[in-house]
N, C-alpha and C positions, 0 to 999 in steps of 0.2 A: 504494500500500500504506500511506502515508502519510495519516494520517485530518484532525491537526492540526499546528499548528506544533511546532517542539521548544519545549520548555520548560526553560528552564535554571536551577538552584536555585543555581548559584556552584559553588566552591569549600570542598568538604567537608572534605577533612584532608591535610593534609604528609605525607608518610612517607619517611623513608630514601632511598628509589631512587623515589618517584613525586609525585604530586600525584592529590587523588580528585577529579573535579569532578564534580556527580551534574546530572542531567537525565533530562528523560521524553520518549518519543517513542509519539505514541497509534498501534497501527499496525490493520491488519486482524487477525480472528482468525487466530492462527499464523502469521503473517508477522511475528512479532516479531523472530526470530534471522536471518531475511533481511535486517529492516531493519537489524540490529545491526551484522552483517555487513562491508554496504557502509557503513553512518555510519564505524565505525572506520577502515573501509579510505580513505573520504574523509577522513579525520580527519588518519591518518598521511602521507597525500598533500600534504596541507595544513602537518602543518609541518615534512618534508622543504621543501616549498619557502621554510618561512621559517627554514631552517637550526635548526629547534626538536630537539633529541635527548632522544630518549626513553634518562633512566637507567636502565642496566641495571649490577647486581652484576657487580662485576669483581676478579679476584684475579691478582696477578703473585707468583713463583713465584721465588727465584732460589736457585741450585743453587752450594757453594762449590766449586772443583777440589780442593779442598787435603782436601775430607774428603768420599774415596768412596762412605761409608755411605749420606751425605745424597744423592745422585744419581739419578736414576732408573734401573733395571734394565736398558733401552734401550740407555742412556748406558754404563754399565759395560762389558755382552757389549762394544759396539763398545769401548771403550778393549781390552780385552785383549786381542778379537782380534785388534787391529793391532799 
């Protein structure tokens, strides 16, 4: 499905939680998002095995005892009903 080699342009832009690195991959008609597909899924493959983590947004969350308001609704029912 693959017509020519990939072609890699580098490293496009930084962002926050990623890196853009752009490249062309020449495929058959409509076989584009096939080959997309599997390139990513080999991709992710590839740097799971060299320990490479993809950043993703992350948010922690912490709850005080001392002031009920702030707790989650969850949290409350179970405190009072015990």
């Amino acid at each position: 499905m693959i017509l020519e080699p990939i072609e890699i342009m580098g490293v496009d832009a930084f962002r926050d939680n990623a890196f853009v690195i752009k490249a062309r991959i020449k495929t058959r008609p409509i076989q584009q998002w096939t080959v997309g597909r599997e390139f990513n899924r080999r991709m992710k493959l590839r740097f799971d095995e060299l320990g490479i983590e993809i950043p993703l947004p992350q948010r922690i969350v912490h709850f005080r005892p001392d002031q009920p308001e702030a707790q989650p609704a969850a949290a409350l029912q179970a405190s009072r009903a015990g």
